[in-house]
C-alpha atoms as a printed R data frame, in Angstrom:
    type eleno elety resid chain resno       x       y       z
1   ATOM     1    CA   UNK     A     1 -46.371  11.701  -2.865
2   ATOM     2    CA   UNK     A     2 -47.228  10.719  -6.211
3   ATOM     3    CA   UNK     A     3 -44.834   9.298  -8.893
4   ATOM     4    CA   UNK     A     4 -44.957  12.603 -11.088
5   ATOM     5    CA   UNK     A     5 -43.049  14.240  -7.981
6   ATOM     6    CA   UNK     A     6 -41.024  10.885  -6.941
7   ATOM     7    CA   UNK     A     7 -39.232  10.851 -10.496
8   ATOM     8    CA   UNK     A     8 -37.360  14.105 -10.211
9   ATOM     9    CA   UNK     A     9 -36.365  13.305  -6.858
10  ATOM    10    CA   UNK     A    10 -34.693   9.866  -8.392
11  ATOM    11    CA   UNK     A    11 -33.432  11.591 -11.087
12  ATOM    12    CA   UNK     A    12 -31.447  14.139  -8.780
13  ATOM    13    CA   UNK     A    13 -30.011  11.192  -6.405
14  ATOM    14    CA   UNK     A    14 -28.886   9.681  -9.655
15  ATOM    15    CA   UNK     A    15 -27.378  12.544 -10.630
16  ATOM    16    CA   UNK     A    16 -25.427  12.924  -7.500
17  ATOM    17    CA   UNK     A    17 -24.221   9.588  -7.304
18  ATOM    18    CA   UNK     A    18 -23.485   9.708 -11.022
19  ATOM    19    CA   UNK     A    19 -21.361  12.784 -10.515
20  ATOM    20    CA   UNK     A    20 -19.663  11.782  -7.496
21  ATOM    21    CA   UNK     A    21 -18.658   8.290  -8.970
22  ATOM    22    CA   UNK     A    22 -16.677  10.118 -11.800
23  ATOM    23    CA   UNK     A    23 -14.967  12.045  -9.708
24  ATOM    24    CA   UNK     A    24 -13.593   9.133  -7.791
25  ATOM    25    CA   UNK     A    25 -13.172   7.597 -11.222
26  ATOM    26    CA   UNK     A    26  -9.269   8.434 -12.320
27  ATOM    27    CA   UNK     A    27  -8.867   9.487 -15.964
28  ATOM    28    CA   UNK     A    28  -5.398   7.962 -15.636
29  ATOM    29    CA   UNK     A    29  -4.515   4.858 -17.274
30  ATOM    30    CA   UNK     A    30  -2.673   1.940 -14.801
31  ATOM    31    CA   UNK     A    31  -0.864  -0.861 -15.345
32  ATOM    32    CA   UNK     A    32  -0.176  -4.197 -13.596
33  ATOM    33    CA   UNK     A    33   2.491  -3.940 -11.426
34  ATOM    34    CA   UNK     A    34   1.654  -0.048  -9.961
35  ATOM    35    CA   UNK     A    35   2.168   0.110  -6.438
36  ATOM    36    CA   UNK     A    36   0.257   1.712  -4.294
37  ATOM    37    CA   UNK     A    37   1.334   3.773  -1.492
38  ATOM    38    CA   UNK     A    38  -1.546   4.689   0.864
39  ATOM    39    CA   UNK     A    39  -1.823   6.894   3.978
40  ATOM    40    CA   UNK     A    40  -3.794   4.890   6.090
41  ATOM    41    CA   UNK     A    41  -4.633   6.658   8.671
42  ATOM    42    CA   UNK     A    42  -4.893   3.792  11.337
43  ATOM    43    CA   UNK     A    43  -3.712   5.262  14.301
44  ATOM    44    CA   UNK     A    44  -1.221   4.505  16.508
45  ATOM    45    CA   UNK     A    45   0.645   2.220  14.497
46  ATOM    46    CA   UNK     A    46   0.617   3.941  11.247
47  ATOM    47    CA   UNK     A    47   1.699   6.970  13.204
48  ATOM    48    CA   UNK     A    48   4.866   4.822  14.817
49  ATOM    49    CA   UNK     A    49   5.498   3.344  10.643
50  ATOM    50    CA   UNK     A    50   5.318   6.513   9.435
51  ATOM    51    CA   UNK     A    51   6.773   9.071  11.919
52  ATOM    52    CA   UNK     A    52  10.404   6.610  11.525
53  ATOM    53    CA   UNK     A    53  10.524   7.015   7.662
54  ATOM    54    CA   UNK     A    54   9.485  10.164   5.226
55  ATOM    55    CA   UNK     A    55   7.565   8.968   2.019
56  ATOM    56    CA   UNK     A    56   7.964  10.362  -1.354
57  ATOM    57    CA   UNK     A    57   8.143  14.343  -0.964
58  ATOM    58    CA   UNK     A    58   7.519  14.367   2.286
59  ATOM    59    CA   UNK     A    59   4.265  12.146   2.738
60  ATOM    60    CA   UNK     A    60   3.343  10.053   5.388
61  ATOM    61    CA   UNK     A    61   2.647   6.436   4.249
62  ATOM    62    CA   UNK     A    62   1.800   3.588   6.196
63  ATOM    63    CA   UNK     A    63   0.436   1.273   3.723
64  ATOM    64    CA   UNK     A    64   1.318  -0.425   0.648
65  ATOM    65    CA   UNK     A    65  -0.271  -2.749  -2.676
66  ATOM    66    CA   UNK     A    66   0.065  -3.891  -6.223
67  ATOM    67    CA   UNK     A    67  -1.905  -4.089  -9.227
68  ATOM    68    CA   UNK     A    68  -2.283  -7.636 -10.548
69  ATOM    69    CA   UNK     A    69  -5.320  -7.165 -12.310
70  ATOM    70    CA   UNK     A    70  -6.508  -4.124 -14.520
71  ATOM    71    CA   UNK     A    71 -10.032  -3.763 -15.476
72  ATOM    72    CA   UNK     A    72 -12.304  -0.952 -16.609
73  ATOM    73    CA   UNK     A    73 -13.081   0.684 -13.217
74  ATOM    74    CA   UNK     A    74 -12.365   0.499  -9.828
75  ATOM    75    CA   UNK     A    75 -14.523  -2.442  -9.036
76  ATOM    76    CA   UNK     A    76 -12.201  -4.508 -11.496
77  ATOM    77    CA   UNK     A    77  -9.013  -3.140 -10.585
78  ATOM    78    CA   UNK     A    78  -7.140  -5.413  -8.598
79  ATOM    79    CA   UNK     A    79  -4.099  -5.230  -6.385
80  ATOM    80    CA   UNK     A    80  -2.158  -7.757  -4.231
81  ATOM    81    CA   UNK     A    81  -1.607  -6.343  -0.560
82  ATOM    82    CA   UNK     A    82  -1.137  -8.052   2.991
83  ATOM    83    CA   UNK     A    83  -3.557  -6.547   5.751
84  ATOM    84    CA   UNK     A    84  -5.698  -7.738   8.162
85  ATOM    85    CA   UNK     A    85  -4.909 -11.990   8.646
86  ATOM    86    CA   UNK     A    86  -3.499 -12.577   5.066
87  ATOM    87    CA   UNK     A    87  -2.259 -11.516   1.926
88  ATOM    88    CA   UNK     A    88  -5.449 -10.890   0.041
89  ATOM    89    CA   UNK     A    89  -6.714  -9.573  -3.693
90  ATOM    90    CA   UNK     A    90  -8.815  -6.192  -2.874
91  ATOM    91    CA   UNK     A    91 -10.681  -4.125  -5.515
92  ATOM    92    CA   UNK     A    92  -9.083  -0.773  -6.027
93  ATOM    93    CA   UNK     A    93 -12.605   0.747  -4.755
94  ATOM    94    CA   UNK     A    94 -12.417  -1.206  -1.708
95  ATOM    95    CA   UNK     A    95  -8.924   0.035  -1.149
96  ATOM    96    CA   UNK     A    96  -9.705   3.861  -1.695
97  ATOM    97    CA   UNK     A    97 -12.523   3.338   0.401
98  ATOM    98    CA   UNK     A    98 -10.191   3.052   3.644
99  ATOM    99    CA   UNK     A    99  -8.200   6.365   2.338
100 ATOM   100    CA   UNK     A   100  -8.280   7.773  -0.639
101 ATOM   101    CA   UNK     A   101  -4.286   9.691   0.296
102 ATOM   102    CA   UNK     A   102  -3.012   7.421  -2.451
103 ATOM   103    CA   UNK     A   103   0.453   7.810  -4.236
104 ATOM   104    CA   UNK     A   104   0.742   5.729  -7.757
105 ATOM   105    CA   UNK     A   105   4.497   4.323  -8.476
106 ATOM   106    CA   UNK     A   106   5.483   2.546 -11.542
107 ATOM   107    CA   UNK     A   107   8.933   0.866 -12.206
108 ATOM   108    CA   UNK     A   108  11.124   2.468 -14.454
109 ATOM   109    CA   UNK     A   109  11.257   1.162 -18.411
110 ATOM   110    CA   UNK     A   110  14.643  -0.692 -16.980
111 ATOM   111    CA   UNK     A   111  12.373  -2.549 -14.910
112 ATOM   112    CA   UNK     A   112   9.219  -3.212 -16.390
113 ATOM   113    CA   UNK     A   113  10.631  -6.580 -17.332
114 ATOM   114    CA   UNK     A   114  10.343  -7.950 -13.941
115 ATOM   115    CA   UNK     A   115   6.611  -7.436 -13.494
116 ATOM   116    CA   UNK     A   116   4.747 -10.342 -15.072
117 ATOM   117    CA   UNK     A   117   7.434 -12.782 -13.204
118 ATOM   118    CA   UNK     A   118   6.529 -10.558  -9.625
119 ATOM   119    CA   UNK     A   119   2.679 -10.589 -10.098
120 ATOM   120    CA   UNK     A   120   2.627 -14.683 -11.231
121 ATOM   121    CA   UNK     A   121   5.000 -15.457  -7.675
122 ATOM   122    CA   UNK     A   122   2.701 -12.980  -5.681
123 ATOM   123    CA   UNK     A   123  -0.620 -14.696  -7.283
124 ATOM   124    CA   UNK     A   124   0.515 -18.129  -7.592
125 ATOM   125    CA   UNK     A   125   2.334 -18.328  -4.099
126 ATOM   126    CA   UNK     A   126   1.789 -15.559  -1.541
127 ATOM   127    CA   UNK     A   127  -1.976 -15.070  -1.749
128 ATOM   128    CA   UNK     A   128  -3.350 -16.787   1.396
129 ATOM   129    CA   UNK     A   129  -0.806 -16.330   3.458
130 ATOM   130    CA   UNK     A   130  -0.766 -15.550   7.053
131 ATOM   131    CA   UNK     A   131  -0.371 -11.733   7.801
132 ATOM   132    CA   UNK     A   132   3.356 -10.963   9.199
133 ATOM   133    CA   UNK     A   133   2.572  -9.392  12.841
134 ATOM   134    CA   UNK     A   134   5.927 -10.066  13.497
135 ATOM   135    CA   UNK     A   135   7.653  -7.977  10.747
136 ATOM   136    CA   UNK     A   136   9.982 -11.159   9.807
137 ATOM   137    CA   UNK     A   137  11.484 -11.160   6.577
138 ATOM   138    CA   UNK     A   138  12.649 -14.441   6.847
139 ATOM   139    CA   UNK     A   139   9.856 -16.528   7.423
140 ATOM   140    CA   UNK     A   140   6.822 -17.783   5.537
141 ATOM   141    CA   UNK     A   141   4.413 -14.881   6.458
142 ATOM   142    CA   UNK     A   142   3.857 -11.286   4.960
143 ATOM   143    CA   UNK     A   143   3.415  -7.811   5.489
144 ATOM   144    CA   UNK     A   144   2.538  -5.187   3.189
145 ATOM   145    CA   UNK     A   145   5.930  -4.054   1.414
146 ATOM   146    CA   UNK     A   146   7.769  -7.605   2.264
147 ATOM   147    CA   UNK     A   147   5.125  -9.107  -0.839
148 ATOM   148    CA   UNK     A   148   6.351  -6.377  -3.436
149 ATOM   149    CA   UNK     A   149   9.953  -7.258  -2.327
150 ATOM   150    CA   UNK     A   150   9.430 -10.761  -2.426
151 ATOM   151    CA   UNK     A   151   7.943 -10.722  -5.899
152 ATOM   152    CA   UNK     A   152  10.668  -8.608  -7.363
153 ATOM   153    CA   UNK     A   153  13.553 -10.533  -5.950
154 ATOM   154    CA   UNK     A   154  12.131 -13.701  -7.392
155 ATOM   155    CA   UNK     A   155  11.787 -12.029 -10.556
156 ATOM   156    CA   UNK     A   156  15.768 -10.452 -10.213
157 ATOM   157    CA   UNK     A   157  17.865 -11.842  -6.942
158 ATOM   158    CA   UNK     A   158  19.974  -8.819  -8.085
159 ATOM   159    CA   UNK     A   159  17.319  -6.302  -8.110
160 ATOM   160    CA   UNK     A   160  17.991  -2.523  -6.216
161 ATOM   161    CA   UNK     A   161  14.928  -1.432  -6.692
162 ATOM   162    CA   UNK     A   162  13.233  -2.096  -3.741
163 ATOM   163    CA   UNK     A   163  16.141  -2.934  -0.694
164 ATOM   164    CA   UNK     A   164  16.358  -3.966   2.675
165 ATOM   165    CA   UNK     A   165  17.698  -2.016   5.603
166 ATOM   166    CA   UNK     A   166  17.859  -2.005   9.622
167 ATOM   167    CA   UNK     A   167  14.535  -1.328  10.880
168 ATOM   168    CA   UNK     A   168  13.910   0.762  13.975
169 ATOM   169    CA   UNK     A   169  10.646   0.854  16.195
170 ATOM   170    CA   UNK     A   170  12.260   3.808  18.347
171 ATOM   171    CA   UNK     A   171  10.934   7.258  18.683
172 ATOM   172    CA   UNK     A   172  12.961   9.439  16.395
173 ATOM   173    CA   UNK     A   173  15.967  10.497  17.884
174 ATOM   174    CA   UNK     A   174  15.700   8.493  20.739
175 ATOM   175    CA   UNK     A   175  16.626   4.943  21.928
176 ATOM   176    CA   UNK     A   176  13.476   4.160  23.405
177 ATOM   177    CA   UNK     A   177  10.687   2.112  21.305
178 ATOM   178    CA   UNK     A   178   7.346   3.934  20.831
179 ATOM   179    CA   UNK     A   179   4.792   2.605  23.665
180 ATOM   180    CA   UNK     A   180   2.777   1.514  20.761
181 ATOM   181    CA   UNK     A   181   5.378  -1.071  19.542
182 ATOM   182    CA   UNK     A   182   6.352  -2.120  23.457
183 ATOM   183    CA   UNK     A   183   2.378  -2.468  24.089
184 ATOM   184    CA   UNK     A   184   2.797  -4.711  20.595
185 ATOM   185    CA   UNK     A   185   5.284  -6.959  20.892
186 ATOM   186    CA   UNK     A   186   4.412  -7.684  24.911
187 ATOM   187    CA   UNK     A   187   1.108  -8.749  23.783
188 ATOM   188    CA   UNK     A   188   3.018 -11.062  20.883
189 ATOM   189    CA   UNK     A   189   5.247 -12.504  23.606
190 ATOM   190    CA   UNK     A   190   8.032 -11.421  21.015
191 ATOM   191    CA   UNK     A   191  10.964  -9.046  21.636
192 ATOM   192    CA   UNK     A   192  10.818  -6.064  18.929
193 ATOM   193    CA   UNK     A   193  12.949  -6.895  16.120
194 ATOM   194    CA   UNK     A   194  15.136  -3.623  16.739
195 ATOM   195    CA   UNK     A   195  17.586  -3.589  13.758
196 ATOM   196    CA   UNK     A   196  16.282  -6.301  11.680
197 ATOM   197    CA   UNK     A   197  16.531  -5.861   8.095
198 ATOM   198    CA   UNK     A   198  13.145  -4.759   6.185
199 ATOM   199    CA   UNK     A   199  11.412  -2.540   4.802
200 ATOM   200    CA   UNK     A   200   8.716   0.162   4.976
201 ATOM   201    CA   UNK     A   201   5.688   1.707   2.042
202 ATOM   202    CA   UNK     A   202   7.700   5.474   2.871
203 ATOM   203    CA   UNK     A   203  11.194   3.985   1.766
204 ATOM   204    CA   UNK     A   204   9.949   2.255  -0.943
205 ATOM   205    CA   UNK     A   205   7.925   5.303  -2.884
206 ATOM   206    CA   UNK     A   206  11.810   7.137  -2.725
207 ATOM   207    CA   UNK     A   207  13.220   4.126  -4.740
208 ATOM   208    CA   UNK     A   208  15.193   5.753  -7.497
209 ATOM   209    CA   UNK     A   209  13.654   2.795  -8.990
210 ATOM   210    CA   UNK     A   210  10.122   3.812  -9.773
211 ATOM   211    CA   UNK     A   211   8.390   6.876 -10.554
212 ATOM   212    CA   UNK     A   212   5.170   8.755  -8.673
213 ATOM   213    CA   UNK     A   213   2.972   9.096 -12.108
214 ATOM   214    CA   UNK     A   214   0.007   9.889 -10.383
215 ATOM   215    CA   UNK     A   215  -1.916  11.112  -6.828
216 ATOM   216    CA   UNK     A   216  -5.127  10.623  -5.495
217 ATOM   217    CA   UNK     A   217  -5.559  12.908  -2.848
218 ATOM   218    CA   UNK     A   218  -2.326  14.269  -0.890
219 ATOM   219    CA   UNK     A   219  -0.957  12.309   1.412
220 ATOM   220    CA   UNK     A   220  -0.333  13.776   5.162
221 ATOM   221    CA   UNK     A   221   3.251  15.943   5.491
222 ATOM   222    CA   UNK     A   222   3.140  16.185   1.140
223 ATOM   223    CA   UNK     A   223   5.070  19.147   0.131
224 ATOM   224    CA   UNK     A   224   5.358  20.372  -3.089
């Protein structure tokens, strides 16, 4: 095929990947200190996280991160977020790319304050830590929400916006654990920390703390 024919055949890939980069490309504005709220999709144990707790209207989140870093696009956004072995920095592209069912909170005025003071504990002392496959708030490894928390009680011992309660690993309406969680914890060698406090992405995107200023794609069980 000769180039005469080869160029508008470039020119119409271009065009396509142009196009569909803009549309994943978010006209919004954010700001450090966003959360995330992401419906991750991972199977059984997102299903168990999120079947225990309803997100913001309704939504079905199993995932949670922070911006610490804005930049131009979404290959120099940045947010904070513990998954996989530690508490890592991920691009905001790399992040839709797992889902793109993406809830955008942002602390009230009242509470914009504590940000910089959250972000420079989470950067300074939390990245590289071990991933919390335990779900222990009281030791020196993470999971997703337990980095936000951290940060903002650092920033304000006194804070409500983001609070601990009882967590349950039981079916709802039941007293028996979802298999997922018994498979879990057996595997662990740990008993499931039934009633230990923490906390959960779902909980956290109803804090009367924050507001939902912007959505990617709807999340599972979103009602308007």
């Amino acid at each position: 095929m000769s180039a005469k024919h080869l160029f508008p055949i470039a020119m119409v890939g271009f065009f396509i990947f142009y196009v569909s980069f803009m549309l994943r490309q978010p006209s919004f504005t954010f700001q450090e200190g966003d959360i995330f709220f992401q419906d991750l999709d991972c199977g059984p144990p997102c299903d168990a996280i999120e079947a225990v707790t309803q997100g913001y209207m309704g939504s079905n989140l199993s995932h949670c991160a922070i911006i610490t870093e804005v930049g131009p696009n979404l290959k120099t956004t940045k947010l904070a977020e513990a998954i996989g072995e530690t508490v890592t920095e991920t691009t905001l592209e790399e992040f839709l790319n797992r889902s793109n069912k993406v809830l955008v909170g942002r602390l009230k005025k009242e509470h914009e304050e504590l940000i910089p003071t959250a972000l420079k504990h989470i950067k300074d002392n939390l990245l590289g830590k071990p991933y919390d496959f335990i779900f222990d708030i009281t030791d020196e490894t993470y999971y997703c929400s337990e980095i936000i928390y951290e940060g903002l009680q650092v920033a304000d011992s006194n804070q409500q916006i983001m609070q601990l309660n009882p967590m349950t690993f039981n079916e709802p309406g039941t007293n028996s654990p979802f298999v997922h969680w018994i498979e879990y914890y057996e595997e662990l060698n740990h008993e499931i920390p039934e009633g230990e406090l923490g906390l959960n992405p779902g909980g956290m995107s109803r804090s009367e703390g924050l507001d939902i200023i912007y959505m990617f794609e709807k999340p599972s069980g979103y009602v308007n």
